[in-house]
C-alpha positions, 0 to 999 in steps of 0.5 A: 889421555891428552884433548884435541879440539877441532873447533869448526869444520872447514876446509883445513880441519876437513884435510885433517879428518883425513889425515887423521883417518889414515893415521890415527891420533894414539892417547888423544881423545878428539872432538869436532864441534860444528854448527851443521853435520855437514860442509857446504862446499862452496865452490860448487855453490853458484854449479847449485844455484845454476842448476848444474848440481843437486844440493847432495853433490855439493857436500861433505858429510862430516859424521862419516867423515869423523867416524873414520877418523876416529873423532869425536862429532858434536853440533854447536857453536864455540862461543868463546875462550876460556885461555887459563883454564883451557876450555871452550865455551859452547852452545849446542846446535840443538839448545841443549844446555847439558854441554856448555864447556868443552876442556882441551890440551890442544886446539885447533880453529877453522870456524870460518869468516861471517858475513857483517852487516853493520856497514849497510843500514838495514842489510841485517834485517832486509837483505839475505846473507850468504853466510851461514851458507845452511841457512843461506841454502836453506832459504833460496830455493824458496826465494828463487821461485817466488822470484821467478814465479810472477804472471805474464803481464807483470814487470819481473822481479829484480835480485841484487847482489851485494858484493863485487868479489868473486862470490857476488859476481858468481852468485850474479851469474848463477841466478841469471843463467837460472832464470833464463835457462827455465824460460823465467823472467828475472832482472839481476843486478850486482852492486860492486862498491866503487872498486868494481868487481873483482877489483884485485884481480887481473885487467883480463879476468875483469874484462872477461867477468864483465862481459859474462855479466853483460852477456848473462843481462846482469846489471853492474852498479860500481856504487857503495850500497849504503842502505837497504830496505823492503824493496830498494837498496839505496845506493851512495849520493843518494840514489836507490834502486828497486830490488825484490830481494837482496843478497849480501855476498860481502867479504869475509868479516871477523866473528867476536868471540876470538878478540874478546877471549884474549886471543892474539888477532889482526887489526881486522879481528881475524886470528893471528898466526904465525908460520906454523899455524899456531897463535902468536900469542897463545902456543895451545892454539892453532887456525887455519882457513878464513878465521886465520891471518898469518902475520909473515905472509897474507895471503886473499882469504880463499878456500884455495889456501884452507885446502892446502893448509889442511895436511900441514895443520893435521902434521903440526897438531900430532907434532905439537901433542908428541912435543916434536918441532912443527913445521913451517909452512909457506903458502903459494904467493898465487893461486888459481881461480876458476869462476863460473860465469853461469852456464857450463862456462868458466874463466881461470885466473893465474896472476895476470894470466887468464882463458875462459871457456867451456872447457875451464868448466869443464875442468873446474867440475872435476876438480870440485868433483874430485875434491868432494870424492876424496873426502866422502870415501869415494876417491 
């Protein structure tokens, strides 16, 4: 009986439960182990944080998911590599010390990236970061109320962002369209860095998200945050400003334990892969999703191109256990994105093409829709 273990349930290993509930894996004991019994689906968290979605809406159950599939569930982290001996180390979700390894022939990773700290003095302590997105969700509904909960007469509590990507400036626009859509008072402000927001994206797309920010009254700080604490975030050059809480929305980082195993990985510490998903430095070993960097073609790291490695992670994992030739997958040189701008509003970005309106919103919600359908037995 040969071993396959699904280390981290996101977007691609989502696609191969799938694949595996259509056509099961024979001869192969398959386990999934998982910080949470569920994955949050991040696009559609700003549609929550707006008021547009019940938190159920905007999950895939994984026990279900997995029973379908024929796997195995276990909640816990992976917390490192034993490469000769081919076992992960573990530690349950719930402390329980009774599994601390779990053996493998075949492994697959798609744990996802962490937010990192580090670069801003106090953030750790201080400020609330958006990953793990379970403890994120856990925390803010309470943290928006007491926001938004000051008397008449009292000047209104200030939320910064940290973060000028696309889930900064989402998360901006979600709490301010909130506050305002329920009579409350809340002043948002999004801390870019000294690239501005979005800055890889298309001049239109940036013109349209800033005048979503303008419009939503959400103010654009095009400074580096160098520090925060109880209170204020302090900016570069020395300036600082108030701030009654601080989300961290920074880019993806690389967790620890993949380097320190002895796995091949970039100069980021993301895990190096090749064309076929598989490590370039270890044949037993596959990732996929935001933990991953495929050495031929870098792609942004976005849930787009996790989603889409899924079926082809699934065809190269029963490959790999038959002995078969994997196949090569290319990703999309493009993507699209669709962001949420707050109300039931969006703009689509394709390369230097962009449009906004409510009909994009309209269509992105579908999209997610569909998507979380697929994957809960109900499309």
């Amino acid at each position: 009986m040969k071993r396959l273990l699904l280390a981290g349930g996101g977007h691609a290993h989502v696609g191969v439960l799938q694949a595996l509930a259509a056509q099961p894996l024979h001869d192969t004991e398959v386990t999934l182990i998982t910080p949470a019994a569920r994955q949050i689906y991040s696009g559609m968290l700003p549609g929550w944080i707006a008021g547009h979605y019940a938190l159920e809406q905007c999950v895939i159950p994984l026990a279900p998911a997995a029973a379908r599939a024929g796997v195995r569930l276990l909640l816990g982290h992976v917390t490192g590599l034993d490469l000769a001996a081919r076992q992960a180390r573990v530690l349950p979700a719930d402390g329980n010390p009774g599994i601390t390894a779990l053996p493998f022939d075949l492994l697959s990773i798609d744990t996802g990236p962490v937010t990192d700290a580090s670069p801003i003095a106090g953030a750790a302590e201080a400020a609330v970061p958006l990953r793990p997105l379970e403890r994120f969700v856990a925390r803010w509904p309470d943290l928006q109320r007491q926001l938004t909960a000051r008397p008449p007469g009292h000047d209104a509590a200030t939320l910064s962002v940290i973060g000028g990507g696309a889930g900064g400036v989402e998360l901006a626009l979600a709490a301010a369209w909130r506050a305002q859509s329920e009579g409350a008072s809340l002043c948002v402000q999004l801390v870019t860095g000294r690239s501005g927001v979005l800055p890889t994206a298309s001049a239109g797309t940036r013109g349209r998200l800033r005048a979503a920010l303008a419009a939503r009254g959400v103010a654009v700080i095009d400074n580096e945050a160098t520090a925060v604490a109880p209170g204020l975030v302090r900016l570069a050059g020395g300036g600082a400003r108030p701030s009654d809480a601080t989300l961290l929305v920074t880019g993806a980082a690389a967790a620890a334990w993949p380097r320190a195993s002895g796995l091949a990985v970039d100069e980021r510490g993301f895990i190096a892969i090749n064309e076929q998903l598989r490590s370039v430095s270890h044949p037993a070993v596959f990732a996929a999703g935001d933990c991953a960097s495929m050495q031929a073609h870098p792609r942004p790291r976005s849930g787009v191109y996790a989603v889409r490695a899924g079926p082809v992670l699934a065809d190269n994992l029963r490959r790999a256990l038959a002995g078969q030739p994997l196949r090569v997958y290319v990703p999309q040189r493009r993507a699209l994105y669709l962001l949420a701008t707050g109300p039931r509003h969006a703009v689509a970005s394709w390369g230097p093409l962009t449009l906004a309106g409510d009909w994009v919103w309209r269509w992105k919600d579908r999209i997610d829709r569909r998507f979380i359908a697929r994957h809960t037995g109900g499309g």
